[in-house]
N, C-alpha and C positions, 0 to 999 in steps of 0.2 A: 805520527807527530803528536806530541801532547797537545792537553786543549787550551793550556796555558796560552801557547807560542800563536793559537788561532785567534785566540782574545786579543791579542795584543795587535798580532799586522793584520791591517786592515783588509789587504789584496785576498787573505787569506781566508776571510770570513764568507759564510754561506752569502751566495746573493740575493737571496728574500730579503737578509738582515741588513745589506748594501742599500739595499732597495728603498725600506724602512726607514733607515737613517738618514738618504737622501731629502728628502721629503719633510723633513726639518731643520728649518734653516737658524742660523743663528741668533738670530734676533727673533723670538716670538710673533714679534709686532708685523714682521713682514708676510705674515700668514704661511698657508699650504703654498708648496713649488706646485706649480700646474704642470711646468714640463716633467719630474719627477714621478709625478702621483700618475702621469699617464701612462709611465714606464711600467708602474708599481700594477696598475689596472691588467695591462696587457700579458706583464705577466703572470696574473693571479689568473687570467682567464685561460691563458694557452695552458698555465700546469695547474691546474685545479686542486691536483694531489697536495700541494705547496698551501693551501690554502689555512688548515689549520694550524700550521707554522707559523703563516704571519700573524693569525689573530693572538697567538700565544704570544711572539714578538713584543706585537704593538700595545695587548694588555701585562706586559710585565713595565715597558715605559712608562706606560700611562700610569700603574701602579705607584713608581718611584717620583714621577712625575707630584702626584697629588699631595705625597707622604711629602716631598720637598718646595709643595705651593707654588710651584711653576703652574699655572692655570693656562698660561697662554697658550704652552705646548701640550695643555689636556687638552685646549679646544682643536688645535689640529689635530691631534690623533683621534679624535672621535668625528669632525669632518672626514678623515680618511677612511674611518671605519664603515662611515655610511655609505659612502662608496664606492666602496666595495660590495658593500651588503647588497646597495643598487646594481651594480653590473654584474655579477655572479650570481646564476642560478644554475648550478650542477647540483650533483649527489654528494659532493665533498661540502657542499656548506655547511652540512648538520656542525661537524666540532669549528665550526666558522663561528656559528650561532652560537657557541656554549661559550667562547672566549667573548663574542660581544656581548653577551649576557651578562655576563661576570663584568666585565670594563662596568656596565650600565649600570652595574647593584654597587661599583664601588663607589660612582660619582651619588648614587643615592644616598649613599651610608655618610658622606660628609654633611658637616652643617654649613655648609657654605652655599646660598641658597641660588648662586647663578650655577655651581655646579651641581645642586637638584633640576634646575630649570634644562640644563644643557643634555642629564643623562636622561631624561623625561620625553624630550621633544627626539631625541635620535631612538627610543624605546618606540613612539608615534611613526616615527617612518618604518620601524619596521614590521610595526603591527601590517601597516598596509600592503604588505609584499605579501603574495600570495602563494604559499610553499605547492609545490607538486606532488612531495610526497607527505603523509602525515610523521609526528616525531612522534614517538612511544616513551620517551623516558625523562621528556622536558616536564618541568611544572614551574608553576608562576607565582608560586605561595606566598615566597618572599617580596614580589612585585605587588602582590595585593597588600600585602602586611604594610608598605612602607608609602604606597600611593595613601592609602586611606588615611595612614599619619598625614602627609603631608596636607590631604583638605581639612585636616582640623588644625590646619597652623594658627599659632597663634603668637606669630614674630609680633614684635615693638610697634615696627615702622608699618602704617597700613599698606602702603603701595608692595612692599615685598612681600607681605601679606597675603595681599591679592593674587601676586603672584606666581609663589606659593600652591594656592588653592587651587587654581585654576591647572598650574602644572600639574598635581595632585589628579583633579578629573580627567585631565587628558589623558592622564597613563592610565587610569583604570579604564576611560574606553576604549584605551587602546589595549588591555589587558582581554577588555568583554569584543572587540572583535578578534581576537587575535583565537579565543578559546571559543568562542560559547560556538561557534558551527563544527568545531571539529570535537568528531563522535571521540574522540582520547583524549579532550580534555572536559567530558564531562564533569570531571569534581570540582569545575569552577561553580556548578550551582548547589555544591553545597552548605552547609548550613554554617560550619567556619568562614566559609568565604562570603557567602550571602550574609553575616554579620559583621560584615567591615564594610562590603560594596555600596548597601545599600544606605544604609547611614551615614557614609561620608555622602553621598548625594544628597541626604535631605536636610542634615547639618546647612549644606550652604543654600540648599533652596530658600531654606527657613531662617534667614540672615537676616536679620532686623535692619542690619543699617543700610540694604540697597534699597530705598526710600524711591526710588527711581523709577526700580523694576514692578513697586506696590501701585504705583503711580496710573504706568503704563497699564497694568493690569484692571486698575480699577475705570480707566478711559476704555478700557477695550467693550467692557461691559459681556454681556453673559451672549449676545449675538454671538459677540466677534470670540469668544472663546470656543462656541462651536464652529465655529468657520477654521480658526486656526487646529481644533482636532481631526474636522472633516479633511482638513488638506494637508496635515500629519498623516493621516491614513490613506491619501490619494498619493503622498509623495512615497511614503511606506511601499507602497504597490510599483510605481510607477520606479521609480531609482535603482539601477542595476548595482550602484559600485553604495555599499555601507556606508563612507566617511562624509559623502554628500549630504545624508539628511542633516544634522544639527548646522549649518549652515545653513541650510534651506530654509529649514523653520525659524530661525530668529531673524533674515531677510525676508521670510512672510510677515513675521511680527511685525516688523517695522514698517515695511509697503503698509500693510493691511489697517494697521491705526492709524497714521499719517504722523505720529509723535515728530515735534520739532526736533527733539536729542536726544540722541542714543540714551539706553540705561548707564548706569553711573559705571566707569572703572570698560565699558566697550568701545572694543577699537572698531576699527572703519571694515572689518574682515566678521564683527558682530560674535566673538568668541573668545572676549577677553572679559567676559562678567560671569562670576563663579556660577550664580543663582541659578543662570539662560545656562549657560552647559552642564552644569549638574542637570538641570531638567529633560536637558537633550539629551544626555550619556541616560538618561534614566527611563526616558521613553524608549532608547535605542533598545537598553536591556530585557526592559517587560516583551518586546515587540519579538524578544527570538526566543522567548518565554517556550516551553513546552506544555504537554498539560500534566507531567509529571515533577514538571520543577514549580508549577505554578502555588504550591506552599510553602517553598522553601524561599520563594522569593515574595511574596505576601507579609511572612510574618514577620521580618522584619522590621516593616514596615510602621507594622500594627504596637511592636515593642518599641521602637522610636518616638511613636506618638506617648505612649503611656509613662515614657524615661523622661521624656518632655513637658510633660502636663498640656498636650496642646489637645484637647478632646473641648476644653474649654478655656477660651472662646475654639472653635473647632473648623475658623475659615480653614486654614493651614491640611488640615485632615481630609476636609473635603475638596479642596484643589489636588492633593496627593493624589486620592481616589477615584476624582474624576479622571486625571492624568493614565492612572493605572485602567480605568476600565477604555478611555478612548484606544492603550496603546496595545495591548492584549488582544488577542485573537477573538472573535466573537464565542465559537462556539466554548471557552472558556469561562467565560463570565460567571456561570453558575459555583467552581469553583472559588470566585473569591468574594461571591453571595456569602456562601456556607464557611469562608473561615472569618469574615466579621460578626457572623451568627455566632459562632465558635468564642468567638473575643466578648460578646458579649454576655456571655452565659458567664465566661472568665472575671465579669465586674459586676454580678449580679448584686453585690453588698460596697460598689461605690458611690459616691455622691449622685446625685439627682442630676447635675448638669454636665458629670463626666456620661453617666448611661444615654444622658437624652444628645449628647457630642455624637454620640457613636450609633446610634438611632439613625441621628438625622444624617449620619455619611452612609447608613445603609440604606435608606431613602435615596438617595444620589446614585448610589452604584446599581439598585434596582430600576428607576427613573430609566437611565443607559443603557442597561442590562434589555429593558421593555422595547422601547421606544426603538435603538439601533441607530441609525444614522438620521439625523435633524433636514437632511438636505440634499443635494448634489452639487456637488464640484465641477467647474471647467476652468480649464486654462486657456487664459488669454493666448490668442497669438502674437507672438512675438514680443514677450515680456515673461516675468517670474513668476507672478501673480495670479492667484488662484480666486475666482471669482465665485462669492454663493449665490444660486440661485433661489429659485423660491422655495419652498417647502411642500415636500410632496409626500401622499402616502406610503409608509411603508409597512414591511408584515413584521408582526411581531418577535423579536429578538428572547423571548424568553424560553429557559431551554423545559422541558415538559417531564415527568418521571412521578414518581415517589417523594420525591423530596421539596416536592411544593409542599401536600400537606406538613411535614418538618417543620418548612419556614412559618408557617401561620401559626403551629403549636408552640416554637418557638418565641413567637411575636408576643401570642396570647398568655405563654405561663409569665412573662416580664411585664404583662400589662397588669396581671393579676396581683405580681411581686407589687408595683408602683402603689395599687389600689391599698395593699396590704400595709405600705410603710405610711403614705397616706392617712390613713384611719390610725394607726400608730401613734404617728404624730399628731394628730386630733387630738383621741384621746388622752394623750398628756401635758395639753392644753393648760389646762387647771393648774397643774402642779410645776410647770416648768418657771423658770425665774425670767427668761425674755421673749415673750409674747412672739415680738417683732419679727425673731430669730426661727422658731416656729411657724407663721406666717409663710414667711420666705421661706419654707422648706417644701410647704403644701404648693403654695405654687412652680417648686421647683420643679415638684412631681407632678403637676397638672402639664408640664412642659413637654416630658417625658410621654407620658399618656398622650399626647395627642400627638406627640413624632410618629409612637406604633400606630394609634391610629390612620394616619397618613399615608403609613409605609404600608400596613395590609392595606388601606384602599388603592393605593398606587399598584400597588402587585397586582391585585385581586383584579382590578380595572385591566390589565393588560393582557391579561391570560385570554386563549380563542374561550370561546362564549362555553361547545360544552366543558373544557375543564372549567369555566368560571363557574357555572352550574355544582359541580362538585364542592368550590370553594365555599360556594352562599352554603350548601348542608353542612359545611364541616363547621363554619363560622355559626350558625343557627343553633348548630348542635354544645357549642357552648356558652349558650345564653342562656343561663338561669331562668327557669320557670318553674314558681311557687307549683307544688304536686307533682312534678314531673324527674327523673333519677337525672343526674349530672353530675357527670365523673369527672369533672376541674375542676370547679368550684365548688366549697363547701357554703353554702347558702347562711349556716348557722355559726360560722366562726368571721364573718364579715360583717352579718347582719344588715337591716336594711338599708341603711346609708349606700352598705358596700355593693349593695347586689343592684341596688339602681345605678350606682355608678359602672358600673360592667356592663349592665342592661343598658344605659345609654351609647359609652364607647362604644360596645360590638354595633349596635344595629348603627351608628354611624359609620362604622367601617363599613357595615354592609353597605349603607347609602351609597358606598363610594367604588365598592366593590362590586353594586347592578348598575351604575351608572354608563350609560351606553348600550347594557347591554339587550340583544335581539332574538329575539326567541321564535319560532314559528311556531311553535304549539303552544299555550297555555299551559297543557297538561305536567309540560315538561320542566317547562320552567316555574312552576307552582306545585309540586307533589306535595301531596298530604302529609308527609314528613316534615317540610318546609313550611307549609300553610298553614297546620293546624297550630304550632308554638307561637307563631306568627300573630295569628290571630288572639291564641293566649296572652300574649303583652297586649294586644290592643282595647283590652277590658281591663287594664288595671285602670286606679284611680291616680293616674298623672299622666296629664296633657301634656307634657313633652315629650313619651314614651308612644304615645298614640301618635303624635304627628313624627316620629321615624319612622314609626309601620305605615304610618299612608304612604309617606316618601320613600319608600321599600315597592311599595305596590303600585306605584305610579312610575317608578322606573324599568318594573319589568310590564306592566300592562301597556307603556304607552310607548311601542315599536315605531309610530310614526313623526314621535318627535313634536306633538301639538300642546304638551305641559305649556311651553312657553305662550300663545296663544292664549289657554286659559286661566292664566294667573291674576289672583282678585277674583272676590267674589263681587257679581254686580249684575244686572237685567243685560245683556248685552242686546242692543239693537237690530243687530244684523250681522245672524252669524255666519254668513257665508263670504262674508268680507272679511271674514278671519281662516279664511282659505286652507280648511281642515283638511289632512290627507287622512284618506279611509279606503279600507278593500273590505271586501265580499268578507263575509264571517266564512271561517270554513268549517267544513262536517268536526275538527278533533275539537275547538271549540266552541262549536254548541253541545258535543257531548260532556268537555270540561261546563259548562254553564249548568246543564242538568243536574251535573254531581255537584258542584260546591256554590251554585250560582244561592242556594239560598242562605249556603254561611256568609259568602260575602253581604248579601243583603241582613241578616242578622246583625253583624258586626257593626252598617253605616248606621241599621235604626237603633244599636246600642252606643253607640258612640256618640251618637248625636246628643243626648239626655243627659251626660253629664255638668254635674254642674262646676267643674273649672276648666270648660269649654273656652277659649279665649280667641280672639277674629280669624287667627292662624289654623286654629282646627277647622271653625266653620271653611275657611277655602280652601284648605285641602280636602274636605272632603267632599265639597262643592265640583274639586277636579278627580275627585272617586268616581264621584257619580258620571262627569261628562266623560268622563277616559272609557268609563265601562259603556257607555253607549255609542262610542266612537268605536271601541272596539271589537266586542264582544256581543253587540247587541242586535237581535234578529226580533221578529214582531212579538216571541213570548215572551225573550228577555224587556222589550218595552214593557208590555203589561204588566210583567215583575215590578218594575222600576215605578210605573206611574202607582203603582197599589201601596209598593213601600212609603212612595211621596204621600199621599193619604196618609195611611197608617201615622206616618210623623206629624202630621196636621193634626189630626185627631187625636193624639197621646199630647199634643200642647194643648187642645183646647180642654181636653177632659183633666188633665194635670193632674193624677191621681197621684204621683211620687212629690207634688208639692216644689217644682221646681223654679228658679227665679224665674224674677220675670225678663230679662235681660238674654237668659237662653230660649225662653220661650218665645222670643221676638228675633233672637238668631236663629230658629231650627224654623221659623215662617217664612224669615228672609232665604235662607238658603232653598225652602222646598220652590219658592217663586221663581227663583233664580234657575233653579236648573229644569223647572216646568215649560219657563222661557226659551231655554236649549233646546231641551227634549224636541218639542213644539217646530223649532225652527228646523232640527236634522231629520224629525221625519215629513217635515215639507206639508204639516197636513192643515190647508189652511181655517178651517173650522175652529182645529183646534188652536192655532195660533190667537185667532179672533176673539176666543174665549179666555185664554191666559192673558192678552192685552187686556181687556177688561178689566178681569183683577186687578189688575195691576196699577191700573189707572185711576181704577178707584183708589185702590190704597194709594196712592201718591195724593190722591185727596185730601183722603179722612184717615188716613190711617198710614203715616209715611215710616211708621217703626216697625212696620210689619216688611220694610224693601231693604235691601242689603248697603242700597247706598245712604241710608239712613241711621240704621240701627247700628251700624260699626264706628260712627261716628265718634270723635270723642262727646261727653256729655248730653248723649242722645236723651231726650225726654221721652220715659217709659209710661204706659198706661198703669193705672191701678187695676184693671182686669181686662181679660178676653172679652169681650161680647158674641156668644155663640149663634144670637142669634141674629145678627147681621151676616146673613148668608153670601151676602153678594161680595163680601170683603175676601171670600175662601172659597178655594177651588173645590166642586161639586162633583161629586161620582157620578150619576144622572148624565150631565153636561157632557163630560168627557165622554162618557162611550157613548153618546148621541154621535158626538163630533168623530169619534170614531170606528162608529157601525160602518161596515162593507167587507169585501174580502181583502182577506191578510189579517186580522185581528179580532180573538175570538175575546170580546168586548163583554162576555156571561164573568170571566173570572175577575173582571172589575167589581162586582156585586161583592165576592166575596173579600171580605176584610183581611187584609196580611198580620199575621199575627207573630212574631218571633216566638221560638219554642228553646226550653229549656233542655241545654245538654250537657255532656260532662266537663267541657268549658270553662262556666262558672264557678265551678268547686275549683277545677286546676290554678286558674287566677289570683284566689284567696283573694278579694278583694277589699276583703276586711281586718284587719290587726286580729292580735291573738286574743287581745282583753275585748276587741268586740265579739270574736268569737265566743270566749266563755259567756258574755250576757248574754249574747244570744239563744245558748243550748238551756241557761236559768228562762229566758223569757217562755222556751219550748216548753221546760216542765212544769213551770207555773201554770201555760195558758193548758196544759193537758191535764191537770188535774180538774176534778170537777167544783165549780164552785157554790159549795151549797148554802151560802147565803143569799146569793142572789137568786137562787132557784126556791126558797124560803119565802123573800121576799115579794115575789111576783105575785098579782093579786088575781083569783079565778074570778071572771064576771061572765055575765050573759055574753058581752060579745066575741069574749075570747071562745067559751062553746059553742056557739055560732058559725065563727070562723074554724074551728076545728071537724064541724059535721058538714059544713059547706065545700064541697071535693071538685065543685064547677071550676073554678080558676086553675087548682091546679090541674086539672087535665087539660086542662086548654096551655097553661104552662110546658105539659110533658111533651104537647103535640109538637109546638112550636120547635122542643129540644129537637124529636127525631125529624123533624121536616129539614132543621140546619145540617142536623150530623149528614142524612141523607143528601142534600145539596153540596156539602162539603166534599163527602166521597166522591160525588160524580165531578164534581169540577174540577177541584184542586188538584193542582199538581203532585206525580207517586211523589216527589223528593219531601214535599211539604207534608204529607201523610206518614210518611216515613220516618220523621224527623218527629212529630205530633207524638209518633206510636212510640218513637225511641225515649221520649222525654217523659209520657208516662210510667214506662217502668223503669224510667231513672230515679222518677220520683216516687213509686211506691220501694224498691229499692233501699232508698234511702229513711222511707217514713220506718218500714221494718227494720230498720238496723238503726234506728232513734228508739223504737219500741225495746229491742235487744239490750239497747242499750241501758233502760230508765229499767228494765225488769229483773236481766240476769243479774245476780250477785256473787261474790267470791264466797265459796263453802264457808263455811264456821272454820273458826281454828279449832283444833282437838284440843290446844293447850286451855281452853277456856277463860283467854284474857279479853278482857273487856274493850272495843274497839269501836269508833267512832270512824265513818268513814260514808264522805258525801254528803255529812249533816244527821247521818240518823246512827242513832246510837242501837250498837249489836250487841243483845246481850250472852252472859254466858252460855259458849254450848258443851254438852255434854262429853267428856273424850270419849275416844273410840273404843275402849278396852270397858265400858260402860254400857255402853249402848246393845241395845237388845233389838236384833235382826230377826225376819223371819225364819221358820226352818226350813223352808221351800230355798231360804239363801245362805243358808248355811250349810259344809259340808265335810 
């Protein structure tokens, strides 16, 4: 029978197509037949084979349907379509699935936005069906393509607008459930795709006009942010079925802050405000994140912010970020450390407040990355509501490799860059036309400089103690030190502006990078690698350089946590009421005290004598002194300690460097101060009896000599010491009277501590180059001999006299070898050792000043006349001239 005559009688046509037709009644308005559509179900399920007939069918009406604006009868045929889609799951659905596919992409493809809305929400239900077998040959391309349109709507009317956009996210996560678990649709993470998904989500996150949603979030406060990611990741864990979390989370939002009204444009179901489910569709996606997709869905990210300008101001970036680090797998993290490190090397020549935007959101994702989870979650019985509790230790989230040192070198060539545009723009100060403009640059980059700052102390702080260890040598190791080779920093193309400002930054990072941290050995935690640079900054000539190396040395010497305790310098009354924790010294640091115990003490009795010493130095180094005797201190290192306090008494009273008098009344007040400690921790009451004394008197007569005096503002200073008011100063005699007995071999009090010169002082440079040069002139001046004066001297009888009278000095020489002899049997090897080192540093030295002022450059052969160092060389002879012996000729 032709197919004419089938088309035409009715009785005649296939009955799928009967079926079909049923089920649309003549009036639109009257909806789906229910009795029909059940007919239609039953027999779609008994013949399954029938199946991809009818969806061909029903999308060829629906086709003609839309072509001719009958919408009423699109919306039953896609009611019908669903289902079906719902009550069928055989092996015949696959070409089910391609017809309803196709139906969906046509009502997308119109501009008629209930029919975007209508093919969007039946695209949603069947994301959530969950197939049996995987499909091999579907893709979603065009589904991505047309959702991500849709959240950049930008219809007339806002309410279609809204929703619009809102349909738009639905489909895409229902796009990102429907692919991202199934291993055959992996190419949804890649980079075409990932450059639509991700920025139609943060397009509406970052929606200015939900004023609402800004609202809520700023009520929520930085608590309740982490409340709401802890129980994102409890519900993450806890939810078997996908489509539940973004409901879940915006009825946590709303319990959890108590807001009187929903955000703007949210219905009662909390899933009708773009901003709340793009954020949700966007946690859902990071969350099935892999660790080999985790680039392709990062960078994105990173390219929305920069297409944006949103780096500054950079709230938006870091909400992103913390977003992305709460919803991401932990052991990931590091991952998308290393692609903002990545992004920032990428803007290494953009503005000062775009680099420090991006800083400070790798601060944030580090912070998270550390730290791990803020709290613990529980859920209420018998309600929705996830409850924080308190905050409890946790172990640290940071992942460990190679690629930490990366991130530091990283941190520090951008610190370096900052210093570099910095002085840049300094320098063209003068010539620039608005000052103003300038100004604001310097501090844009001072903004900058203390993000990185931040960020390596944040890192560096979080790391287990021994990688922190490795961190402090790597950070040490580039810190400019005048003498010493430094492969970062060119010392001479920054100059010294720049190299203090580096030398400040790093050792503050350090600050923040020993902070906390706990060492059981000294040795390990202070190696001579560490120590010795260490101690080279703490001899330069600026007091703000010196008090980061004390605070460097007080964070890893004071394991017990007593800084706090001793902060201010002052006579404290009673120290046991400051309830010091202390253990036993053990064997590895008294053997660290033998070996560097007399650098340390070098460095406090150098440190002290300077003269832009200001109240800050004197108390840290006030808590030098008491850390090391809390710590580190057994009965030699005491006698150490009481010989140093001497030593600094007696370099103020004798003042032979000519120093004010305002340091020489702080370097008396601090010796009192920490004699009063000492005094009290070793319990010894004689000597306590006798450092009260002092003290009492000077509270007397003498109140500028007590810390709570002298630090005062407009303290009234004396015109001199009086040396010989003995009772005003602590007495050597006195002391080891009070502390003759066993345990303290009280003979090397006699002997005077003396600091000895080592190679230190050169590395420092602690003098400019132009003082350098005077200096090597004042050398050769004072070495020549001066024979006017030796002209002038007049021979009389008593200078003959004094020349054949040899009684004094032998009694002089005796006295020498009876010291040296005393010296060697007492003193300690370290102090001998250091004695012997420092003289032939300094003969050394005198022979290569001698080399120097003697050797001269050959004659030129050419015989021109040449001035050089002030003394004129005259012609010499050329070579083809000159007459050798014949013993050297041959």
């Amino acid at each position: 029978m032709p197919a004419g005559v089938c088309g035409c009688c009715g009785p005649l046509r296939p009955r799928y197509k009967r079926l079909v037709d049923n089920i649309f009644p003549e009036d639109p308005k009257d909806g789906l037949s229910k009795s029909d559509m059940e007919k239609l179900t039953f027999y779609a399920v008994s013949a399954p084979e029938k199946l991809d007939r009818i969806g061909a069918y029903l999308a060829d009406r629906l086709s003609r349907d839309v072509v001719r604006h009958r919408y009423g009868y699109v919306v039953i045929a896609m009611e019908a379509l669903d289902q079906l889609l719902m009550a069928c799951h055989s092996q015949s659905i696959k070409p089910f699935v391609e017809s309803f596919l196709h139906m969906v992409a046509k009502l997308l493809e119109s501009r008629e936005p209930d029919l975007q809305v209508l093919g969007t929400n039946s695209f949603v239900k069947f994301a959530n069906i969950e197939e049996d077998t995987p499909s091999y040959h579907r893709r979603y391309d065009f589904f991505v393509s047309q959702f991500s349109a849709m959240c950049h709507s930008t219809h007339e009317d806002p309410e279609t607008r809204t929703r619009i956009r809102v349909a738009g996210i639905k489909g895409l996560q229902g796009v990102v459930r429907k692919t991202v678990n199934d291993e055959l649709q992996a190419i949804i993470w890649e980079p075409q795709h990932m450059d639509k998904l991700i920025p139609s989500m943060l397009f509406n996150m970052q929606d200015a006009d939900d004023l609402d949603r800004a609202h809520m979030w700023r009520r929520l406060g930085e608590f309740g942010r982490k409340v709401l990611d802890q129980s994102w990741r409890v519900a993450r864990v806890r939810c078997t079925c996908a489509q539940h979390l973004p409901v879940f989370t915006h009825q946590h939002l709303r319990l959890e802050v108590g807001h009187p009204s929903t955000p703007s444009g949210t219905g009662q179901d909390g899933e009708e405000n773009p901003a709340v489910l793009a954020e949700n569709c966007f946690r859902e996606l990071l969350g099935r994140a892999a660790y080999g997709n985790m680039k392709n869905a990062v960078r994105p990210v990173l390219v929305h912010l920069d297409h944006h300008h949103l780096w500054d101001p950079n709230e938006f970036a870091v909400s992103c970020f913390r977003i992305i680090m709460y919803s991401i797998q932990a052991q990931h993290s590091h991952h998308v450390i290393q692609q903002v490190l990545n992004h920032l090397d990428g803007h290494n020549k953009s503005t000062p407040r775009v680099r420090a935007g991006i800083v400070q959101v790798l601060l944030e994702t580090v912070a998270i990355a550390a730290k791990g989870s803020v709290g613990m979650i529980q859920e209420s019985k018998g309600s929705d509501v996830f409850n924080f509790e308190s905050e409890s230790p946790t172990p640290h989230n940071l992942w460990l490799g190679p690629t930490v040192l990366e991130v530091f070198n990283t941190l520090l060539k951008h610190l370096r860059m900052s210093v570099d545009f910095e002085l840049g723009e300094s320098s063209r100060r003068n010539s620039s036309s608005s000052v103003s403009s300038v100004r604001g640059r310097e501090s844009d980059e001072r903004i900058v400089q203390n993000a990185i700052i931040q960020t390596i102390g944040f890192f560096g702080g979080n790391l287990p103690d021994y990688q922190r260890a490795e961190v402090m040598m790597f950070i040490m190791g580039k810190v400019p030190v005048y003498g010493t080779p430094c492969h970062t920093l060119d010392t001479v193309k920054i100059g010294h502006q720049g190299t203090k400002r580096i030398q400040t930054m790093l050792l503050s990072s350090l600050i923040m990078v020993t902070s906390g941290f706990k060492s059981k050995s000294m040795s390990a935690a202070l190696p001579p690698p560490f120590l010795d640079p260490l101690f080279s900054i703490s001899l330069m000539e600026d007091s703000e350089l010196r008090q980061l190396v004390l605070e460097i040395l007080h964070n890893i010497i004071d394991r017990h946590d007593n800084r706090a305790k001793l902060r201010g310098i002052r006579i404290i009354p009673n120290v046991a009421a400051l309830k010091i924790k202390r253990e036993k010294i053990s064997k590895q640091d008294v053997a660290f005290m033998k070996k560097h115990g007399q650098q340390l003490y070098r460095h406090v009795y150098l440190g002290c004598k300077e003269e832009d010493n200001v109240h800050k130095n004197f108390e840290l180094l006030f808590t030098t002194l008491a850390i090391l005797t809390i710590e580190l201190a057994n009965e030699e290192v005491v006698i150490d300690l009481i010989r140093l306090s001497i030593a600094l008494q007696e370099m103020t009273l004798n003042n032979e460097e000519n120093m004010p008098m305002s340091i020489r009344c702080g370097i008396m007040a601090l010796v009192a101060a920490y004699l009063n400690f000492l005094s009290q921790m070793i319990a010894n009451p004689p000597f306590c009896q006798h450092v009260s004394k002092v003290v009492e008197l000077r509270t007397l007569d003498a109140p500028y000599l007590l810390p709570e005096h002298i630090f005062r503002d407009k303290c009234p200073l004396p015109e001199s010491l009086d040396k010989d008011d003995r009772q005003l100063y602590f007495q050597t005699a006195d002391m080891a009277e009070c502390l003759a007995g066993p345990g303290y071999n009280v003979e090397r009090l006699s002997i005077p501590y003396i600091p000895q010169v080592t190679d230190e002082d050169r590395l420092t440079r602690r003098k400019s180059f132009v003082d350098t040069i005077s200096l090597q002139v004042d050398i050769m001046s004072s070495s020549l001999p001066d024979k006017q004066s030796e002209l002038a001297e007049e021979i009389t009888f008593e200078t003959l006299k004094k020349a054949i009278d040899t009684t004094g000095v032998e009694e002089q020489e005796r006295e020498k070898r009876r010291q040296v002899m005393e010296k060697f049997q007492k003193a300690p090897f370290e102090e001998i050792a250091a004695h012997c080192e420092s003289k032939a540093n300094m003969l050394h030295d005198r022979l290569a000043q001698i080399f120097e002022l003697t050797i001269r450059p050959p004659p030129s052969p050419s015989g021109v006349v040449s001035i050089s160092a002030g003394h004129t060389q005259h012609p010499s002879v050329p070579v083809y001239e000159m007459k050798f012996p014949d013993l050297c000729v041959y």
